[in-house]
Residue frames as a rotation matrix with the C-alpha (Angstrom) as fourth column:
UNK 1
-0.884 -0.465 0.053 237.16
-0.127 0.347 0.929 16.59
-0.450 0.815 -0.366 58.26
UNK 2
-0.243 0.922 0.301 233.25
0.915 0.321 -0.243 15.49
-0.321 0.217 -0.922 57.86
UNK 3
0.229 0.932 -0.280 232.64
0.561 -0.361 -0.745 19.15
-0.796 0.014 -0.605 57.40
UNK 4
-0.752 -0.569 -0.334 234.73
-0.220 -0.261 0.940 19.87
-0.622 0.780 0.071 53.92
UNK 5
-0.884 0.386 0.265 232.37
0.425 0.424 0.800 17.56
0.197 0.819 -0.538 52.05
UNK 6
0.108 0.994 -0.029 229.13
0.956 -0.112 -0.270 18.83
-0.271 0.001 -0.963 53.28
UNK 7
-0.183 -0.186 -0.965 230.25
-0.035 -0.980 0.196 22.81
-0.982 0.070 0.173 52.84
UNK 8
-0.923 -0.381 -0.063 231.07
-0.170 0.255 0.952 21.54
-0.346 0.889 -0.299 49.16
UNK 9
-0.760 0.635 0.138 227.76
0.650 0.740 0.174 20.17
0.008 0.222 -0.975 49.01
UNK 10
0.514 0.686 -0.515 226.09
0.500 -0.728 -0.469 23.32
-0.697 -0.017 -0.717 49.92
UNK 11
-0.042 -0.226 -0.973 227.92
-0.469 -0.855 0.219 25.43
-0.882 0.466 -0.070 47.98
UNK 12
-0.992 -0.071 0.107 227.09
0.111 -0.054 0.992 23.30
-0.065 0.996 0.061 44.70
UNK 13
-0.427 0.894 0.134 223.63
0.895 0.439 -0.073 23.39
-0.125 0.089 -0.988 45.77
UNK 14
0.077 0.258 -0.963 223.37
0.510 -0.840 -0.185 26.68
-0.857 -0.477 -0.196 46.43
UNK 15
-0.350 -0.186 -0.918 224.87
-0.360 -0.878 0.315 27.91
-0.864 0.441 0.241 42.95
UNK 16
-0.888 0.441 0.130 222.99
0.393 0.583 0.711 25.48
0.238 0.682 -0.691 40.90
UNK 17
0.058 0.993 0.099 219.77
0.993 -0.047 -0.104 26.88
-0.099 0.105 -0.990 42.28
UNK 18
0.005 -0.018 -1.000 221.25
0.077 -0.997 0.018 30.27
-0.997 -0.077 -0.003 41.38
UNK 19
-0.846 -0.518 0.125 221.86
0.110 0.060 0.992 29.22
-0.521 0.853 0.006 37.76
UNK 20
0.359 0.932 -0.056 218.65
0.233 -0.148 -0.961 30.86
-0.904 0.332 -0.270 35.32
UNK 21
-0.596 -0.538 0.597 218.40
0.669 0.079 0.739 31.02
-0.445 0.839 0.313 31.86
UNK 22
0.182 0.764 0.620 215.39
0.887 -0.399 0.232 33.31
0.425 0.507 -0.750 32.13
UNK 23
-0.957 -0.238 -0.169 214.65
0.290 -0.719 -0.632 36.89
0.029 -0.654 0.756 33.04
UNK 24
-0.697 0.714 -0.068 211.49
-0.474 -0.529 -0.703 37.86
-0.538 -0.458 0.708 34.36
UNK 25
-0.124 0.534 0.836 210.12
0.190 0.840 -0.508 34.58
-0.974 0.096 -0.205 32.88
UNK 26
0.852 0.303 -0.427 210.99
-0.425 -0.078 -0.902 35.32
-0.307 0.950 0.063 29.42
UNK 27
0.608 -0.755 0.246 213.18
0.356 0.536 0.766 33.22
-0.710 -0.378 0.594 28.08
UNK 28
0.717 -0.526 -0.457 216.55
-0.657 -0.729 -0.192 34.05
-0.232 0.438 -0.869 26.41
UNK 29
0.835 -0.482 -0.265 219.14
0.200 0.714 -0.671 32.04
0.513 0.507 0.693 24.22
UNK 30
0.897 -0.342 -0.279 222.18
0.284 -0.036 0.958 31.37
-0.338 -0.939 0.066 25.58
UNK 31
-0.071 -0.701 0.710 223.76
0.965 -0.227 -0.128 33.90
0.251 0.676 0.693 23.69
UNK 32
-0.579 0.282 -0.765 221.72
0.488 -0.632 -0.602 36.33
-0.654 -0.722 0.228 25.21
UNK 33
-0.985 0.156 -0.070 219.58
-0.145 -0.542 0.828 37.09
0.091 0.826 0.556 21.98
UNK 34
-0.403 0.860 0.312 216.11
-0.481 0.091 -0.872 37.43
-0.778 -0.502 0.378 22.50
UNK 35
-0.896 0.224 0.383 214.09
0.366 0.861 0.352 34.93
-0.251 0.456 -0.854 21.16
UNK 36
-0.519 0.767 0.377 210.55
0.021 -0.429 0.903 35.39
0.854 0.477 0.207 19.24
UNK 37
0.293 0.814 -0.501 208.52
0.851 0.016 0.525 34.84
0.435 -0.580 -0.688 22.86
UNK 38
-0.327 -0.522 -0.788 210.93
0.813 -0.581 0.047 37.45
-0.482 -0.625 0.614 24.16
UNK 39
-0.958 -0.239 -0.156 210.10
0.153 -0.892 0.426 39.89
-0.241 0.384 0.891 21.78
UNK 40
-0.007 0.955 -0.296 206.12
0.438 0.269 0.858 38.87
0.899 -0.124 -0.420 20.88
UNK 41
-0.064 0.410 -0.910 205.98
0.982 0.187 0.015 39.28
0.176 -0.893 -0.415 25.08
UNK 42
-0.606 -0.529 -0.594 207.48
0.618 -0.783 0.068 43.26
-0.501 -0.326 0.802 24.69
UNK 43
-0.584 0.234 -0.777 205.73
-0.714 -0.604 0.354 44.25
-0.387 0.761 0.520 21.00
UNK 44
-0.469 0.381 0.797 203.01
0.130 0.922 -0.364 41.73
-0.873 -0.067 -0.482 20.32
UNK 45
0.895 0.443 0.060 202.34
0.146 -0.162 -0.976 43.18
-0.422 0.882 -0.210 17.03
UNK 46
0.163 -0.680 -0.715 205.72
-0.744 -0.561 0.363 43.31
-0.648 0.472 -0.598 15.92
UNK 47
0.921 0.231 -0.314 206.71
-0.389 0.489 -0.781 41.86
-0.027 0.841 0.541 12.69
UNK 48
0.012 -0.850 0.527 209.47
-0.634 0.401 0.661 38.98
-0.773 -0.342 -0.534 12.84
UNK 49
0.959 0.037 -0.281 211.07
-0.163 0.884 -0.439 35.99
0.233 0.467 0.853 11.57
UNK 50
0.309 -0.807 0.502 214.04
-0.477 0.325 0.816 33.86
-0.822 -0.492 -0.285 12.49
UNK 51
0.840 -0.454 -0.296 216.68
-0.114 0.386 -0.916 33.14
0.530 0.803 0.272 10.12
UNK 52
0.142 -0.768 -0.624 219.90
0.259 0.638 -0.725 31.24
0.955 -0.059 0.290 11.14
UNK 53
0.136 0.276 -0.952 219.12
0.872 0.422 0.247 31.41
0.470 -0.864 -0.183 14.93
UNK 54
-0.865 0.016 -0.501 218.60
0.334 -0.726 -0.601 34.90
-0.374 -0.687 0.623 15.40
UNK 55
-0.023 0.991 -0.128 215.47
0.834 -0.052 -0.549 36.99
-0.551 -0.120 -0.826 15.63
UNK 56
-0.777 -0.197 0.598 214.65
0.569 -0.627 0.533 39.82
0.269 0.754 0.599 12.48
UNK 57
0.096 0.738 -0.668 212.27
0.555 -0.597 -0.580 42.90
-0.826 -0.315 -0.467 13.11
UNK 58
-0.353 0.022 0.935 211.12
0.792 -0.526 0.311 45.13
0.498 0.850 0.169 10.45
UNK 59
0.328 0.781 0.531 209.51
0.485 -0.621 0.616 48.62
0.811 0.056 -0.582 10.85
UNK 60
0.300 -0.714 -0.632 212.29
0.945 0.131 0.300 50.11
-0.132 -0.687 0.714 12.44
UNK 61
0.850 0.517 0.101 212.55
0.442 -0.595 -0.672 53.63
-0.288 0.615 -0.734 11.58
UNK 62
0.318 -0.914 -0.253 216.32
-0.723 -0.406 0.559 54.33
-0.614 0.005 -0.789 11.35
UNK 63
-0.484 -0.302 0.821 216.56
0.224 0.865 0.449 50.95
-0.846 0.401 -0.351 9.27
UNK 64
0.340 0.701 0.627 213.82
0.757 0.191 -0.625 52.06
-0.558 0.687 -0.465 7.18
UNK 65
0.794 0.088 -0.601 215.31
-0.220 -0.881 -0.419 55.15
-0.567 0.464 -0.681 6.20
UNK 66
-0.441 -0.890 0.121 218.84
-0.311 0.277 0.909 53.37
-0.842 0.363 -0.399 5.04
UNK 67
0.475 0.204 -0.856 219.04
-0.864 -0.076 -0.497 53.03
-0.166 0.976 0.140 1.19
UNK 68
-0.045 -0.754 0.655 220.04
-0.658 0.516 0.549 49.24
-0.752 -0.406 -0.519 0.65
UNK 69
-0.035 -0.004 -0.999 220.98
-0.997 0.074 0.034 47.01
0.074 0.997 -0.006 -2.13
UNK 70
0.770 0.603 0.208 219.74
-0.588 0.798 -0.134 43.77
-0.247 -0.019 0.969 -2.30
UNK 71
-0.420 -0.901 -0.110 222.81
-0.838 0.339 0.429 40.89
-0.349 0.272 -0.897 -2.63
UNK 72
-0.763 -0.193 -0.617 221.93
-0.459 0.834 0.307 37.40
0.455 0.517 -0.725 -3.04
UNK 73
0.560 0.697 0.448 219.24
-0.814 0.363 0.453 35.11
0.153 -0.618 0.771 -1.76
UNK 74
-0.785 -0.592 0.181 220.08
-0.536 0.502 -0.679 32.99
0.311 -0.630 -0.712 1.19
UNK 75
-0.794 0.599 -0.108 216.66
0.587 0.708 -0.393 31.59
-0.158 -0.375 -0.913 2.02
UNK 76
-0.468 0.857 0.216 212.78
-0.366 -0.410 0.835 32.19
0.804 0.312 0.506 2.01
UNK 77
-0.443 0.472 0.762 210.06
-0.896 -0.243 -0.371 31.59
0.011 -0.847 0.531 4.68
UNK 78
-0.839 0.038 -0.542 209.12
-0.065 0.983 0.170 28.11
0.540 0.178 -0.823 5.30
UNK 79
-0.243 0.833 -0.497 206.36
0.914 0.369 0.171 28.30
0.325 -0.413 -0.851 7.84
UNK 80
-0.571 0.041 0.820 204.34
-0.098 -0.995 -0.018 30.98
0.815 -0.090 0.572 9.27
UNK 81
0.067 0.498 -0.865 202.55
0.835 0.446 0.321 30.94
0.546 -0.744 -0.386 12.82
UNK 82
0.307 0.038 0.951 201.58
-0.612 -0.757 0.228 33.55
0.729 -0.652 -0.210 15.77
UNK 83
0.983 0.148 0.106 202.74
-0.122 0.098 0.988 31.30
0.135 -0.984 0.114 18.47
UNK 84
0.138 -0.928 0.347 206.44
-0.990 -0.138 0.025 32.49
0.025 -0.347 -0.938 19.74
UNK 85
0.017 -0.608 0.794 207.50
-0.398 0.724 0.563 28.69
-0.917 -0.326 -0.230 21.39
UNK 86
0.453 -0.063 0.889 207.22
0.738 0.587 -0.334 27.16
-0.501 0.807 0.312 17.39
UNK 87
0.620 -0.546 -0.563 209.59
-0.763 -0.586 -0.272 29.92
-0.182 0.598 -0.780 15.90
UNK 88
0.330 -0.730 0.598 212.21
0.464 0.677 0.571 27.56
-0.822 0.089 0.563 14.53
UNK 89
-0.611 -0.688 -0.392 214.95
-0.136 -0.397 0.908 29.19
-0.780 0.608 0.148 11.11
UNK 90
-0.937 0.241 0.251 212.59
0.247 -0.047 0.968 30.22
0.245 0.969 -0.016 8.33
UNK 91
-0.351 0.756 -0.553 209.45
0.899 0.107 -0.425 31.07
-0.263 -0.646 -0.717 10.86
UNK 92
-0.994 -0.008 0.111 207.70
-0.018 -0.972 -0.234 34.39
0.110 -0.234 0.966 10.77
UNK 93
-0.519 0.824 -0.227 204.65
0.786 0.356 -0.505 35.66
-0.335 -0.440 -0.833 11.80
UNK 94
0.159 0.772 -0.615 203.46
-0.168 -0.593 -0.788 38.04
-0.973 0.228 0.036 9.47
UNK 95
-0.365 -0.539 -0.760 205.34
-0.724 -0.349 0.595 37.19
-0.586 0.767 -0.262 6.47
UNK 96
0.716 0.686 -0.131 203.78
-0.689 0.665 -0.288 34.72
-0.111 0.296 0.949 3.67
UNK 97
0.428 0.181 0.885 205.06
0.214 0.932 -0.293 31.34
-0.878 0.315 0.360 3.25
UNK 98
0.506 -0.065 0.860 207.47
0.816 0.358 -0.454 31.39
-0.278 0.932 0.234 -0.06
UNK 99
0.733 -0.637 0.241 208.96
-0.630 -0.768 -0.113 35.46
0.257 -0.069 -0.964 0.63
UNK 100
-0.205 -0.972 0.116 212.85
0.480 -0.203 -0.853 35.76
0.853 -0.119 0.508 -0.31
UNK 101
0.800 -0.394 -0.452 215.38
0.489 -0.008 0.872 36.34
-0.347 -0.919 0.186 1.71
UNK 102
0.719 -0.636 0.280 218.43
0.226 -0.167 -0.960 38.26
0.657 0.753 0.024 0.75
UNK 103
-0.079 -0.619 -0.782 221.41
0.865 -0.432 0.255 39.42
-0.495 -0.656 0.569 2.39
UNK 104
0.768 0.330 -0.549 222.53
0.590 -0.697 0.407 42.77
-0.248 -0.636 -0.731 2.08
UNK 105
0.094 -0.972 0.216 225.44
0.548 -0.130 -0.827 44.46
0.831 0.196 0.520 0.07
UNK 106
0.005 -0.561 0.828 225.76
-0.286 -0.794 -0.536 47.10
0.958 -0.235 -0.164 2.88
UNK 107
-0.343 -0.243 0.907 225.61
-0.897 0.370 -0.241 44.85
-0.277 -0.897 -0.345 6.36
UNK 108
-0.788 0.118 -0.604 225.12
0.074 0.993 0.097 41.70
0.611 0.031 -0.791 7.62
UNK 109
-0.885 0.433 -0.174 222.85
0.342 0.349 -0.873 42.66
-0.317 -0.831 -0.457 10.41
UNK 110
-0.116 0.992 -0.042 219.90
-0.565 -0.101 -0.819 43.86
-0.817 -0.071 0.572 8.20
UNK 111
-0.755 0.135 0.642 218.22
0.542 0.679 0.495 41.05
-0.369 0.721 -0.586 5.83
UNK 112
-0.486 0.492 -0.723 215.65
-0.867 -0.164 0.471 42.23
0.114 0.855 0.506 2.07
UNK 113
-0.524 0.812 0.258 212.49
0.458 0.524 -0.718 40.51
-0.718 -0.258 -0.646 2.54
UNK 114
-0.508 0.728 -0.461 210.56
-0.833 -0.278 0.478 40.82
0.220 0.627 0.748 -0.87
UNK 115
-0.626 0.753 0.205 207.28
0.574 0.622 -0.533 39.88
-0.528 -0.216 -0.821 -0.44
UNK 116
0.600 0.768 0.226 204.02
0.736 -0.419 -0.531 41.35
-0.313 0.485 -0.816 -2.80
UNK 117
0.452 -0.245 0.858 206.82
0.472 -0.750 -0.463 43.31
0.757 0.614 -0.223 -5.32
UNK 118
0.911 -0.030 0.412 207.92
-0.268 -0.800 0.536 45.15
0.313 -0.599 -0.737 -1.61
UNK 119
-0.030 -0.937 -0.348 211.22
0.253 0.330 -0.909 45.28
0.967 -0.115 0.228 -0.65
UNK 120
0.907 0.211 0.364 211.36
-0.218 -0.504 0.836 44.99
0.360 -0.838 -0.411 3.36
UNK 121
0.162 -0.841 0.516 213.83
-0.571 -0.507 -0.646 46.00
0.805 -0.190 -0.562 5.94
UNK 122
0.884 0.415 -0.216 214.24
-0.014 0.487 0.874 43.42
0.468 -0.769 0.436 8.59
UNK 123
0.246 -0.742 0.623 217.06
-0.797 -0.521 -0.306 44.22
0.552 -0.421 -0.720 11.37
UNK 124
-0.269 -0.384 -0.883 219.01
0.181 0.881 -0.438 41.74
0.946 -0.278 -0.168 13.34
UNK 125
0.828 0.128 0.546 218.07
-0.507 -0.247 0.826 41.59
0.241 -0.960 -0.140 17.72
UNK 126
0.033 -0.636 -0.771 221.47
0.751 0.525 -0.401 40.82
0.660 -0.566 0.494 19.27
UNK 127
0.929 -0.100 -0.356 222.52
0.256 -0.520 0.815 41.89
-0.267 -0.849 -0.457 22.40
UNK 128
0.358 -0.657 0.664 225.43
0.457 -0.497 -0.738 44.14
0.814 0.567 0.122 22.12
């Protein structure tokens, strides 16, 4: 009988120290969307920002080539910073401080950044 409860005991110990939210020390939301340290750690020159808790990427060349129409503005850039762990909704790290946001008449997954007159292309990162 004494050995029901200890088995139990190992086996929560055992799959609690199996439980990771990271891979290969990068961490990942628990949605599985990479996050700005995830993606900074892969392309450290790539151009982001985080808008309603997912990560955006411009300079995409299959995104860039799509002919989109600007819908409404939903937000603008609030802060701007190279260090991944302070990404937080409105973050980016190349964009200025005060650049629209738009959605998209033709998806949801690619937000219109206008910054200096330019209209940019900025793609959703979800896992899929």
């Amino acid at each position: 009988m004494r050995k029901a409860p200890l088995l139990l005991i190992f086996l929560l110990v055992l799959i609690t120290g199996c439980m990771n939210t990271k891979e290969d020390n990068i961490a990942v939301d628990v949605n599985g969307n990479p996050d700005a340290k995830e993606v900074l750690s892969l392309d450290p020159d790539a151009d982001i920002f985080m808008f309603r808790d997912l990560i955006y990427k411009t300079n995409i060349e299959w995104v860039d080539e799509l002919v989109l129409t600007p819908n409404e503005e939903i937000g603008e850039i609030k802060k701007q910073t190279s260090i991944a762990e302070d990404f937080l909704n409105g973050t980016s790290n190349y964009l200025p401080v005060g650049s629209k946001i738009y959605s998209s008449k033709e998806g949801e997954d690619i937000l219109l950044v206008e910054t200096d007159g330019v209209m940019l292309k900025y793609y959703a990162l979800v896992e899929g």
